[in-house]
C-alpha atoms as one frame of an Amber mdcrd trajectory, in Angstrom:
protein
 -90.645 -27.075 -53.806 -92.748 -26.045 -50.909 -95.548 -25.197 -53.607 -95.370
 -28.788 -55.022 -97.464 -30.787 -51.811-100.945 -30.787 -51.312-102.409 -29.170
 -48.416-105.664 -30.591 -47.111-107.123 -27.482 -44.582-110.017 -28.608 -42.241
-112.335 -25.845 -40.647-114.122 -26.885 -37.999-117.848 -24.996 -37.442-120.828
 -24.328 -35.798-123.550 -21.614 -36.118-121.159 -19.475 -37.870-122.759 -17.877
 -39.922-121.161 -14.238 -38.796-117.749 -15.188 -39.407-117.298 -18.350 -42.242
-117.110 -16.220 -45.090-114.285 -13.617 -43.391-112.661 -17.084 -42.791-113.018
 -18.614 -46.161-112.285 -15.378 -47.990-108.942 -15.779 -46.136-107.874 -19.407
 -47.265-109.057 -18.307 -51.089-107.065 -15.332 -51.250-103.737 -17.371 -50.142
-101.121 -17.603 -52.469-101.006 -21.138 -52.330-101.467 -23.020 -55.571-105.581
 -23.777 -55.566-104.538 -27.147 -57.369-102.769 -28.003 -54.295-105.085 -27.379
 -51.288-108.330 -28.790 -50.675-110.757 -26.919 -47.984-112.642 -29.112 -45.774
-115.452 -27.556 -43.798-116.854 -30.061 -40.884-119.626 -28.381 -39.717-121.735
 -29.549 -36.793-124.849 -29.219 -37.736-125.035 -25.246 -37.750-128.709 -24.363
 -36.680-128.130 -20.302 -38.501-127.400 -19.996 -41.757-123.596 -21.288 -41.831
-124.344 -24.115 -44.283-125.713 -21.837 -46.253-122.827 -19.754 -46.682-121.062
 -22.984 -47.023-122.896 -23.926 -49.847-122.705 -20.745 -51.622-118.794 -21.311
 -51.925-118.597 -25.175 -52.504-120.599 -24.376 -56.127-118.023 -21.491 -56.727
-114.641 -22.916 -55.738-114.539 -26.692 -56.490-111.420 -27.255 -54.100-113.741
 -26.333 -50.803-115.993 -29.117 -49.421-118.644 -29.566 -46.797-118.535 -32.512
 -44.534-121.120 -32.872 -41.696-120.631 -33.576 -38.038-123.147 -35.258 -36.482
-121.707 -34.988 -32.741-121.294 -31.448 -33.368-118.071 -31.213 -31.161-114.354
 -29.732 -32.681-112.148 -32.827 -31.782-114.355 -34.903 -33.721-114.864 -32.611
 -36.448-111.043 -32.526 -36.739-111.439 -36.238 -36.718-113.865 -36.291 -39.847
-111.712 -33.990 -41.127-108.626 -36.181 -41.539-110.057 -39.416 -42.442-111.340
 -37.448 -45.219-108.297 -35.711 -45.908-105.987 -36.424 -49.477-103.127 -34.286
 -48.436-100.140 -35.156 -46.983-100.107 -31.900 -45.309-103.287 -31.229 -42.734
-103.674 -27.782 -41.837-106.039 -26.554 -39.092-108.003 -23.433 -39.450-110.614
 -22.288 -36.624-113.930 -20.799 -38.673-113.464 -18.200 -36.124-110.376 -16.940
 -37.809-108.650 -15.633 -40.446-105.177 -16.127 -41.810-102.834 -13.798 -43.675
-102.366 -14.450 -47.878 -99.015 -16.058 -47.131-100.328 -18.081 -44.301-100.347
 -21.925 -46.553 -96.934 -21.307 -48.206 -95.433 -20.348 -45.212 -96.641 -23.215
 -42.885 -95.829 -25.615 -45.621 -91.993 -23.917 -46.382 -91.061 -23.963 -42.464
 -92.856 -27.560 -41.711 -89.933 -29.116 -44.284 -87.175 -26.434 -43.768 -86.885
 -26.737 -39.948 -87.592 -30.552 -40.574 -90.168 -30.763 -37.592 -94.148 -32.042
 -37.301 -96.023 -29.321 -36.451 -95.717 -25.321 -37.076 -97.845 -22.442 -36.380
 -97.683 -18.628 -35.768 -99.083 -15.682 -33.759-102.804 -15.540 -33.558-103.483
 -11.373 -33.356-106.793 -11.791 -31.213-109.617  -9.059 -32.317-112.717  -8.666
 -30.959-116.232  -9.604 -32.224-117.600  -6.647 -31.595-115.871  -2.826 -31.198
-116.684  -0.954 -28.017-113.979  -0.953 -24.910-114.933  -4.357 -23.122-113.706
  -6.323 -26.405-110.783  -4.490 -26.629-110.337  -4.755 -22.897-111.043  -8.978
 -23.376-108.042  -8.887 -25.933-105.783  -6.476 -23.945-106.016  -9.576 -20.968
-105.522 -12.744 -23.560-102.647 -10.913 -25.148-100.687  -9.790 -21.839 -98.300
 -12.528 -19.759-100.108 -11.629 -16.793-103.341 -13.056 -18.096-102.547 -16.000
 -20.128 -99.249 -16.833 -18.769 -96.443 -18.079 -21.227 -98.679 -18.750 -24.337
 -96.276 -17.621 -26.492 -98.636 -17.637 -29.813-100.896 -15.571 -27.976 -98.564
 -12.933 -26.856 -96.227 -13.577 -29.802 -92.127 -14.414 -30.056 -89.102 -12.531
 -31.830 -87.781 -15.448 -33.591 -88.436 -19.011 -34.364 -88.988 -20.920 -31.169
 -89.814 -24.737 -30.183 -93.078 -24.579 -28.143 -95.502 -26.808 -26.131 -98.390
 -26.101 -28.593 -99.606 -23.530 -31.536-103.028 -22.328 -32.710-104.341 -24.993
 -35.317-101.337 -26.060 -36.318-100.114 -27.618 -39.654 -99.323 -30.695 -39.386
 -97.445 -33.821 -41.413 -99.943 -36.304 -42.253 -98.074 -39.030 -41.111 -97.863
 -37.539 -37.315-101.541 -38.831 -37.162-100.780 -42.638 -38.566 -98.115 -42.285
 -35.917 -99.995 -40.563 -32.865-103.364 -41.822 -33.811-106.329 -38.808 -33.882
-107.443 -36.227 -31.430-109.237 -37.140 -28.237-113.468 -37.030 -28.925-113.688
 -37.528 -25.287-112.177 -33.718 -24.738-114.679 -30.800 -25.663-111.671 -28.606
 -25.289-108.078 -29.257 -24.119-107.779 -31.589 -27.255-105.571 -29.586 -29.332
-102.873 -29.662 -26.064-103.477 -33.014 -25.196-102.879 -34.261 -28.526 -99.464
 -31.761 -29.044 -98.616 -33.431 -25.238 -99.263 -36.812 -26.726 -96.851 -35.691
 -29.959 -93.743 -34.429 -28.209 -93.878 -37.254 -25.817 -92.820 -40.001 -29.065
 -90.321 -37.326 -29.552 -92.042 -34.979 -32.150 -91.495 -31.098 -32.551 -93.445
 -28.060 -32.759 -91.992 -24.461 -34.157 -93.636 -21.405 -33.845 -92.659 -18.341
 -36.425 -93.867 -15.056 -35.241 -93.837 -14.284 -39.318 -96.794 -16.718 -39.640
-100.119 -14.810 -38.649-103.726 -15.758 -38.135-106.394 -13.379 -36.520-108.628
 -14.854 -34.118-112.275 -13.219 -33.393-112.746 -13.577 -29.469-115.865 -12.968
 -27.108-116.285  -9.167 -26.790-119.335  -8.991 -23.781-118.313  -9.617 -20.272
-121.269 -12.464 -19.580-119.767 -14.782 -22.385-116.156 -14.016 -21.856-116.797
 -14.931 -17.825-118.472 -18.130 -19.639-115.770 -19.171 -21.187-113.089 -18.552
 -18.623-115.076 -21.051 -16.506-115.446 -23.812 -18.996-111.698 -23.208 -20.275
-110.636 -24.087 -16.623-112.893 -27.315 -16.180-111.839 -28.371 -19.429-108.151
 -28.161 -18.222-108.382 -30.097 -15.432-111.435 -32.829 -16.374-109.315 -34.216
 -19.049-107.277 -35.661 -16.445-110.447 -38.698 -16.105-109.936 -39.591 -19.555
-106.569 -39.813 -20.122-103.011 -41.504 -18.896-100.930 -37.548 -19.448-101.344
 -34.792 -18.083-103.094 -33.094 -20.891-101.627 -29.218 -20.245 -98.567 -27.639
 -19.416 -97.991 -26.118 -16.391 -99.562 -22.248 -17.087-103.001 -23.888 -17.423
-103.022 -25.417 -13.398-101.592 -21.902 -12.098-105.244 -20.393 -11.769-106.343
 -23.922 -10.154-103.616 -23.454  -7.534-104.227 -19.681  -6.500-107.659 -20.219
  -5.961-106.951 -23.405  -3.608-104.347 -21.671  -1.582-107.459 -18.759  -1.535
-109.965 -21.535  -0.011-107.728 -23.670   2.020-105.907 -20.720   3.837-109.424
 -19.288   4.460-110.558 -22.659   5.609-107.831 -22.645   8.072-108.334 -19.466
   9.156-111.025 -20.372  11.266-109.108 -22.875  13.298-105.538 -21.110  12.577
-105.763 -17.489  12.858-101.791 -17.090  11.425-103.681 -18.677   8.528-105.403
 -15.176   7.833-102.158 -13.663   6.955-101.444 -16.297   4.235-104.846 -15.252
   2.868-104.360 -11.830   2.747-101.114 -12.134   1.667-102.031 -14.068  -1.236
-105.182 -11.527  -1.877-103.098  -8.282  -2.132-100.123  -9.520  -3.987-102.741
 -10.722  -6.423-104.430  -7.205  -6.624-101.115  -5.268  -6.825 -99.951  -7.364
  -9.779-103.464  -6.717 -11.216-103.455  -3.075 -10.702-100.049  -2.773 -11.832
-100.505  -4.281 -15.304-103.605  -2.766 -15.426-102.417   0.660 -14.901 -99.378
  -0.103 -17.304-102.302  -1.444 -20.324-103.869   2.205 -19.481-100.827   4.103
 -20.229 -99.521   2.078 -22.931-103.240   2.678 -24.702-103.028   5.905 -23.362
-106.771   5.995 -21.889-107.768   5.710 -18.388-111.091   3.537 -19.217-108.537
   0.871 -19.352-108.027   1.259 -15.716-111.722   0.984 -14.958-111.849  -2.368
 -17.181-108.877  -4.249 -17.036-108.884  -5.454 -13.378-112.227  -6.485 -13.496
-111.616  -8.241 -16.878-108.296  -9.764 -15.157-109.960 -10.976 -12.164-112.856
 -12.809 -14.081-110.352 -14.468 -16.430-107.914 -15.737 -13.857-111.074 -16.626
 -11.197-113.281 -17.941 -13.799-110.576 -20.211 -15.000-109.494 -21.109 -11.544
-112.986 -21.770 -10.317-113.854 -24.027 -13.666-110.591 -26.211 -12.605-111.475
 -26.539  -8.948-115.149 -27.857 -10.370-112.910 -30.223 -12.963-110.962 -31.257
 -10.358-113.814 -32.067  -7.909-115.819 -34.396 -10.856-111.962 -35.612 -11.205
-111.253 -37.265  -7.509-114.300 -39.008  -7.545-113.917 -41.282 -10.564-111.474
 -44.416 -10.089-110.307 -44.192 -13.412-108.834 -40.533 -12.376-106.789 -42.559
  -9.454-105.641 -44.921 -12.247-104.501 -42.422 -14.761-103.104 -40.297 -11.699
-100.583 -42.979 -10.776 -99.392 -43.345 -14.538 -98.713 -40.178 -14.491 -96.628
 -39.643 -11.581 -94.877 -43.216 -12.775 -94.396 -41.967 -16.208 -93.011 -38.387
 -14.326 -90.686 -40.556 -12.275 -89.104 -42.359 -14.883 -88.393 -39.338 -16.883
 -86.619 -38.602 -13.746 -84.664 -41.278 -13.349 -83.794 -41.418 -17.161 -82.714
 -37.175 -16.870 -80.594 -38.086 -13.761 -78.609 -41.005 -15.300
């Protein structure tokens, strides 16, 4: 029965050239019927030699397709994706990944099963590259103390109802009912649009027996990139829309590097103020030793030690400085102001509702 619907899987690309074909390879050797899937590649205008890969497996495999995306950014890729879409499943699979041979059937079993609108599983990050900084860049994005509670990052036991999942598969008719993702969002769409989901009273499940791999940054100068444009990209969404567009683990590095500037600020014209800042500093650096240390034993190699703080400390900064530069481009637009007070209206009549 779960066999019987078709499954329409959009990849979204760019200049990926490196990794397409790892991802592709992935989706063919499911075990999904290939009568019941269609593969649609969105690819924005890849300057390497990505739509040439592309095209290599469009002429072999009839059920994978290459759409083009002129504004060469994911949420409307997704976007192209869907309107172009026949299935009545849409599944979401990053180029930059690849998925385990029972990855389809299982999505599509659980989806009906558990009766809810949007599954996923654990994404096992790897690095790009081998050496010790990539594995020292997954070590931090797979431990609680540097990605918080992102449970499909640093995976679950059992089946649990979560905030949001790596690409997700989704019913079709959750987007005739939510409408499509954000194009204003170069990142932070995938949450916003899981935020926008659960708020008209949708689901999402995560299955730790559903697994993807996920090919992150592996050099220091891209990862620190990243960090920085993850965290203005979790606070900058708050100009375009009415929610707040991540859960609460995203504003964390946001607020420790405030309570860093303002109690620093102060210092100068509050000298208790000092203490709050040094307080703050070393109870940041124990914690980061500490799981640091614990990372080098568990691996059993001391380079770990060397790394991981350093790797810490840019991912938690980085992201905290990004969000202080989101939030700055944030307070001066009127529309943030607007969408601020729906917000803490909408928050307040949740409230009110909870209480009663």
């Amino acid at each position: 029965m779960s066999n019987s619907w078709l499954v329409s899987i959009i990849s979204p690309c760019r200049n990926e050239e490196k990794f397409i074909g790892k991802c592709l390879d992935s989706l063919i050797a499911n075990d999904y019927p290939k009568d019941k899937m269609e593969v649609l590649v969105v690819d924005g205008m890849s300057e390497d030699g990505t739509r040439k890969v592309i095209g290599e497996y469009t002429k072999k495999y009839l059920f994978i397709k290459l759409l083009d995306n002129p504004k060469k950014i994911i949420p409307c890729a997704l976007n192209i994706g869907i309107k172009n879409a026949k299935g009545e499943i849409i599944l979401i699979m990053d180029a930059h990944s690849a998925c385990q041979n029972n990855y389809i059937s299982k999505c599509v079993k659980y989806l009906y099963e558990y009766n809810v609108d949007n599954v996923g599983g654990t994404m096992v990050t790897l690095p790009k590259t081998e050496g010790f900084m990539g594995k020292a860049i997954v070590k931090a994005l797979t431990s609680c103390f540097g990605v918080g509670n992102a449970d499909f990052r640093t995976g679950v036991n059992q089946p649990k109802e979560t905030d949001t999942v790596f690409g997700g598969c989704y019913r079709r008719e959750v987007f005739d009912k939510i409408g499509y993702f954000n194009e204003n969002l170069v990142s932070s769409y995938d949450m916003d649009f899981n935020i926008r989901l659960k708020k008209q009273g949708g689901k999402i499940m995560l299955f730790p027996d559903i697994i993807s791999y996920y090919y992150t940054r592996s050099d220091f100068k891209s990862f620190c990139k990243n960090n920085f444009r993850n965290g203005f990209w979790a606070i900058y969404p708050m100009k375009f829309v009415k929610n707040m567009p991540v859960s609460i683990r995203h504003l964390v590095p946001l607020l420790f590097i405030l309570s860093l500037m303002f109690s620093l600020l102060f210092s100068f014209f509050f000298h208790p103020a000092s203490r709050l800042f040094l307080f703050i500093i070393i109870s940041y650096a124990v914690a980061n030793i500490y799981f640091s240390t614990k990372i080098a034993l568990q691996q059993k190699n001391l380079t770990y030690l060397l790394l991981m703080p350093t790797v810490f400390a840019s991912l938690h900064f980085g992201y905290g400085l990004g969000s202080v530069l989101g939030l700055g481009k944030c307070v001066i637009s009127k529309q943030f102001w607007k969408n601020l007070r729906s917000i803490l209206k909408n928050r307040g009549m949740q409230n009110s509702c909870q209480r009663s």
